[in-house]
C-alpha positions as CSV (number, residue, x, y, z in Angstrom):
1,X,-21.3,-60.6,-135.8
2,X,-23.2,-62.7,-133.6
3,X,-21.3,-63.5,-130.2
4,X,-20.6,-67.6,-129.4
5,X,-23.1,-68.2,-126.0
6,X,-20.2,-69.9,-123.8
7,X,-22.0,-73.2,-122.2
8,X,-21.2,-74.5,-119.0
9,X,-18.8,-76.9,-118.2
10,X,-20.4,-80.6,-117.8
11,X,-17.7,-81.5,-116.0
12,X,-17.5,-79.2,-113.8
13,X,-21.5,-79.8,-112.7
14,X,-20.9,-83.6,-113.0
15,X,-19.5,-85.7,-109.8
16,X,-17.6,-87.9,-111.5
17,X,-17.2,-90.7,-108.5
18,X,-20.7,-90.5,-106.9
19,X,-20.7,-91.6,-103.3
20,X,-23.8,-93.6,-101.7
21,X,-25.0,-92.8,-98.1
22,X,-24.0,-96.5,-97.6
23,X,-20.5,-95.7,-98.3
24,X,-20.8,-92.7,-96.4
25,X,-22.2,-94.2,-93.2
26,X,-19.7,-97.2,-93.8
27,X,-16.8,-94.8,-93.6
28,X,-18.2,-93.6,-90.2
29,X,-18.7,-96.6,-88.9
30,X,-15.3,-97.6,-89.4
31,X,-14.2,-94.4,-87.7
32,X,-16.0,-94.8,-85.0
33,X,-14.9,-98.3,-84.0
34,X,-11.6,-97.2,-84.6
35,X,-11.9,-94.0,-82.1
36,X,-13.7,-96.6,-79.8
37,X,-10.4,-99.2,-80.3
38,X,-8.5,-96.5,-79.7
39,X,-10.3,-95.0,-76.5
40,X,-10.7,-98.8,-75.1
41,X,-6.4,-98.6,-75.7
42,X,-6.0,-95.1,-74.2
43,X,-9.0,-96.9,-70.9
44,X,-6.4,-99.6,-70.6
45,X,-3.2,-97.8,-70.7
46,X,-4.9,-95.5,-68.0
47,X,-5.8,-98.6,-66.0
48,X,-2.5,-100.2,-66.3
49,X,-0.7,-96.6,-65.2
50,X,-3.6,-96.5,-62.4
51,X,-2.1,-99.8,-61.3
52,X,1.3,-98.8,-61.1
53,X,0.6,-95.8,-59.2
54,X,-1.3,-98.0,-56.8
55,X,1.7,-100.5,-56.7
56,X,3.9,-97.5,-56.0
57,X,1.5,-95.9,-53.2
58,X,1.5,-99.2,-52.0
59,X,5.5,-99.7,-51.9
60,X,5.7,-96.0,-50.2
61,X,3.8,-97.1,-48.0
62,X,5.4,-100.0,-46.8
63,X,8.4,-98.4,-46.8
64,X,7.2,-96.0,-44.5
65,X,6.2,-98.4,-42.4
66,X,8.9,-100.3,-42.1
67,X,11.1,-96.4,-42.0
68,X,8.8,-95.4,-39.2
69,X,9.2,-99.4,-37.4
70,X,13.1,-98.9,-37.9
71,X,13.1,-96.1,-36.2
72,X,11.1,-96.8,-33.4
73,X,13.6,-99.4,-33.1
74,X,16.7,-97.3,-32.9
75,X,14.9,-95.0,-30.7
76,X,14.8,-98.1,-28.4
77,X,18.3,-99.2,-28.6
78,X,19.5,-95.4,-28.2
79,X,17.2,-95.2,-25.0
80,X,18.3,-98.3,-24.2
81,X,22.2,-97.1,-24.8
82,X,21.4,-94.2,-23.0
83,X,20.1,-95.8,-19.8
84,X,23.2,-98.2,-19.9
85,X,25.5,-95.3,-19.6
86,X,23.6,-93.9,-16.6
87,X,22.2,-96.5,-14.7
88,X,23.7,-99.3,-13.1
89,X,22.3,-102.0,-14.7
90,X,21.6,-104.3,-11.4
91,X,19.7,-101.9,-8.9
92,X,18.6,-99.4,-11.6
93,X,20.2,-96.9,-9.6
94,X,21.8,-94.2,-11.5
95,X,25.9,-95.3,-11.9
96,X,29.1,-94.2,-10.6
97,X,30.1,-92.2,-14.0
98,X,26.8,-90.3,-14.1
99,X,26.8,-89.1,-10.9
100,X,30.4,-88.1,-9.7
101,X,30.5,-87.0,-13.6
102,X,27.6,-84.9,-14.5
103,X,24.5,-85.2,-11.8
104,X,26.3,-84.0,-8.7
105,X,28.6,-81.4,-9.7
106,X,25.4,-80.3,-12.0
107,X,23.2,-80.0,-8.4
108,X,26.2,-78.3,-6.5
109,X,26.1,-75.9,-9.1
110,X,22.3,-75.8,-9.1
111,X,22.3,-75.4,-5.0
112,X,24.6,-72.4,-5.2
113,X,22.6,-70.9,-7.4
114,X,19.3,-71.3,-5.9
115,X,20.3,-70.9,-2.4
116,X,18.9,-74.6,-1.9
117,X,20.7,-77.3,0.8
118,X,22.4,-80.0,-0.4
119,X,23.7,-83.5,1.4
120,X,25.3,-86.5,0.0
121,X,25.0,-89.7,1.8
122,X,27.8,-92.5,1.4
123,X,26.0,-96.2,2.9
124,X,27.0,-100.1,2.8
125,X,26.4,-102.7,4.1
126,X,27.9,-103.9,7.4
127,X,29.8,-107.6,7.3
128,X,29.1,-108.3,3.3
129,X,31.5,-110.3,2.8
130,X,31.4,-112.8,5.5
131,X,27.6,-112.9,4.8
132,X,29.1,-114.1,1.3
133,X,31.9,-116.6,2.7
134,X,29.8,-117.9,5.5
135,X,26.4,-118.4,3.6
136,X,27.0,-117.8,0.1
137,X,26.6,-115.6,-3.1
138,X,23.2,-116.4,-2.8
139,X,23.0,-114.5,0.8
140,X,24.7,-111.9,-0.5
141,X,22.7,-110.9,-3.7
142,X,19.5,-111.4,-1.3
143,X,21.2,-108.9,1.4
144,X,22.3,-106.2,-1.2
145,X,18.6,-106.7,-2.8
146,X,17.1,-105.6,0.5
147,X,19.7,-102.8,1.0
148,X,18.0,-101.3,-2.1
149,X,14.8,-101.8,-0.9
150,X,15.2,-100.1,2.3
151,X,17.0,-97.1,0.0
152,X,13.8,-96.8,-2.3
153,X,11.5,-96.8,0.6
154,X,13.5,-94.5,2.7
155,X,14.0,-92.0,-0.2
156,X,12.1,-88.7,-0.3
157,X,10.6,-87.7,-4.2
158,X,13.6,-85.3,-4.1
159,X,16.1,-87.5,-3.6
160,X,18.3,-89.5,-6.3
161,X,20.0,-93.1,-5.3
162,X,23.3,-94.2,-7.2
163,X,25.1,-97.3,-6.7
164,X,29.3,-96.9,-7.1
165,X,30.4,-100.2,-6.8
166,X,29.6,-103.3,-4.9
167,X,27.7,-102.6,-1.6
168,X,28.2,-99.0,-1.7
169,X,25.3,-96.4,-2.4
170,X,24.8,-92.9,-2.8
171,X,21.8,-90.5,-1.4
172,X,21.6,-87.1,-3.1
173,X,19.1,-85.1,-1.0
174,X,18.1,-81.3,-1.6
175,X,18.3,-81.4,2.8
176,X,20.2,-79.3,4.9
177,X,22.9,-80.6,7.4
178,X,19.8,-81.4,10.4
179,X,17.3,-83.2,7.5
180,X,20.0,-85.6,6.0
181,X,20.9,-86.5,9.3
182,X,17.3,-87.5,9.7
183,X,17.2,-89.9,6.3
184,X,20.7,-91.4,7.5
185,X,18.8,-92.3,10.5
186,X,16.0,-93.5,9.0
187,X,18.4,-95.6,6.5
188,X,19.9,-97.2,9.4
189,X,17.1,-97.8,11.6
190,X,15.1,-99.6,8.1
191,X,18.1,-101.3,7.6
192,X,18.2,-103.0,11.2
193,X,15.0,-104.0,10.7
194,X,15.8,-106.7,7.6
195,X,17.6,-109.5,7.8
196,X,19.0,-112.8,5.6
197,X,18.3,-116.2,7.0
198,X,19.0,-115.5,10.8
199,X,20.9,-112.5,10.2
200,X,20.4,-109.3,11.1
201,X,21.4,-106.8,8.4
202,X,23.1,-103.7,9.4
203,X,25.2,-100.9,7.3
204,X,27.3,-98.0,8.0
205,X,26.8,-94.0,7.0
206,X,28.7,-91.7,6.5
207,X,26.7,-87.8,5.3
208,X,27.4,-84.3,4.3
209,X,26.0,-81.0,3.9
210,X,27.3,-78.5,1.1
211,X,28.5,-75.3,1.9
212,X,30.7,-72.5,1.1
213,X,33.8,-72.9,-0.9
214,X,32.8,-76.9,-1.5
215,X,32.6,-78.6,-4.8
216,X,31.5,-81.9,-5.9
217,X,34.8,-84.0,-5.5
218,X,35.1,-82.2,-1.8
219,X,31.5,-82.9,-1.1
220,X,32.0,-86.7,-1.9
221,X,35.2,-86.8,-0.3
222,X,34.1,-85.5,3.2
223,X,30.7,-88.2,3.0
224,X,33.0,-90.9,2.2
225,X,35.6,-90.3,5.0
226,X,32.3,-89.6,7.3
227,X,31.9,-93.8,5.9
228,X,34.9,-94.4,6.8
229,X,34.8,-93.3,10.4
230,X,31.3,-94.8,11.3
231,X,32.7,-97.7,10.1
232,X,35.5,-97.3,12.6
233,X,38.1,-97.5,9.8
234,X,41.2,-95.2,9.2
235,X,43.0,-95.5,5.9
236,X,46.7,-95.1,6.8
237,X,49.0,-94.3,3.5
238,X,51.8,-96.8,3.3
239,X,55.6,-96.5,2.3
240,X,55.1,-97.6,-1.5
241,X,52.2,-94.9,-1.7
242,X,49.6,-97.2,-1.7
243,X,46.8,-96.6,1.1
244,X,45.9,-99.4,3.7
245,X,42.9,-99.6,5.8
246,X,42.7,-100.8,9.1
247,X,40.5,-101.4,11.7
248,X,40.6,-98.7,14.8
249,X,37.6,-99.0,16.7
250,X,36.3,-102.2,16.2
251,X,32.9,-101.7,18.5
252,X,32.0,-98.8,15.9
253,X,29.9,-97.1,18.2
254,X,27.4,-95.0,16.2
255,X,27.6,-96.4,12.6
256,X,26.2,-93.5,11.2
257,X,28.5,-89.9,10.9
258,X,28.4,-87.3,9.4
259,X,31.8,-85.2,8.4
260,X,31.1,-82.7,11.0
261,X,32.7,-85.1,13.3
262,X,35.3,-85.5,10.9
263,X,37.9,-83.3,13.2
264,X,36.9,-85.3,16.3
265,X,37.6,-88.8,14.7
266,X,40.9,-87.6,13.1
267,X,41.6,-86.2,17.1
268,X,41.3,-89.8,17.6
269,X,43.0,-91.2,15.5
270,X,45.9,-88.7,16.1
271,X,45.7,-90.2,19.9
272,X,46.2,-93.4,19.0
273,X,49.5,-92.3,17.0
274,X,47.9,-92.8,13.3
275,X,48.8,-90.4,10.5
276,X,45.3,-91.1,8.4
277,X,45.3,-89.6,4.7
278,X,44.8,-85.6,3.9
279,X,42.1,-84.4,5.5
280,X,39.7,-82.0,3.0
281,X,39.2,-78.4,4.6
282,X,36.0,-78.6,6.3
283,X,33.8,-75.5,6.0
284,X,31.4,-74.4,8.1
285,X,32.2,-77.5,10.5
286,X,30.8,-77.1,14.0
287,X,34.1,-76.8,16.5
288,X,35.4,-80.8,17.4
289,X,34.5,-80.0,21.4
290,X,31.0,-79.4,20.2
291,X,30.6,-82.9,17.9
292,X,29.9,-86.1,20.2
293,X,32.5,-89.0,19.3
């Protein structure tokens, strides 16, 4: 039995849709414009995010700006705030509240612990307000403008100048008792020397030196009746409480004291039969026979 010869399959061997190079590069044509198309989207998507990222930089950046502008600004205003509440805003001294608050019982402690002098001088001006009656508001800003003047130029680098109301100034000075007496000389002697319209300016001082047992408030307190009595002033307490002061020794004789002297002016005023207020303990103070009138 002769075995059937199997014959391949014509189909099989037979592409039954025949495709033409023409087709074939057709097809790739097409798929290369549309991977162009879609690279020229993906380009222009990438340009538009590129924008927006440049936009945002952009808006950081300004904001920044304007951030770092704003707070150069408040900077300003707290410096600005902050010198308000320590300097007086007419002689840019430092003010009342900054120095009997924080400065000077700040450099008492500071002397103490150093070992280093201290002095506080109290100065106004003589006759102010006459000046003002007599010639004017005008006179008197000019007079208090020179009384400044003379305290800047008289000042040492050490020394700090405060202003506590109207004519009244303060002189901190790293000096001992024999130094400061020297400034308040100076002060006066400067002061003599300027004058408004045809008159001749003049102040009074009163000084003193720290020493043992002393705080600020007795510090101030002992310059200030040291300014009292080179003024030739004694400030009498009344019946109601309130305190007066009066004029004992008109002439003034030295204008300038310091509260060394203290015991020998309140001497005098005991003479003369006037109870003047409390007197602070005075430490360290030289004997009154010692202390010239």
């Amino acid at each position: 039995m002769k075995r059937k010869q199997l014959l391949p399959n014509k189909a099989a061997r037979i592409d039954l849709h025949p495709r033409s190079t023409e087709q074939d590069c057709e097809e790739k044509d097409h798929a290369i414009e549309a991977l162009n198309r879609e690279v020229e989207r993906l380009n222009t998507v990438l340009e538009q995010r590129s924008r927006e990222l440049a936009d945002r930089d952009l808006r950081i950046e300004e904001l920044e700006i304007a951030l770092s502008r704003e707070i150069s600004i408040r900077e300003l205003r707290i410096e600005e705030l902050e010198i308000a509440l320590t300097k007086d805003p007419v002689s840019g001294f430092m003010n009342r509240k900054k120095l009997l608050k924080e400065f000077l019982p700040d450099e008492v402690k500071r002397a103490k612990l150093l070992g280093k002098p201290l002095s506080v001088i109290i100065m106004d001006l003589d006759h102010l307000k006459e000046i003002n009656d007599c010639d004017g508001h005008a006179a008197g800003d000019e007079a208090l403008r020179q009384q400044w003047d003379v305290i800047r130029k008289s000042m040492r680098e050490s020394d700090t100048a405060a202003r506590i109301g109207g004519d009244e100034c303060v002189i901190v000075c790293e000096a001992s008792a024999k130094a400061v007496e020297a400034v308040a000389r100076r002060l006066g002697k400067e002061m003599r020397q300027r004058s408004v319209g045809s008159i001749t300016l003049t102040c009074s001082i009163g000084y003193a030196t720290l020493a043992a047992g002393m705080d600020a408030d007795t510090l101030m307190q002992l310059a200030d009746q040291a300014l009292y009595a080179a003024k030739g002033v004694a400030k009498v307490e009344q019946e109601n409480g309130k305190t007066k002061s009066i004029q004992v020794d008109p002439k003034g004789r030295d204008r300038i004291r310091s509260a060394e002297s203290l015991p020998k002016w309140h001497a005098f005023l005991e003479d003369k039969g006037i109870s003047s207020d409390p007197k602070p303990r005075l430490h360290q103070a030289r004997r009154a026979e010692d202390v010239a009138a």
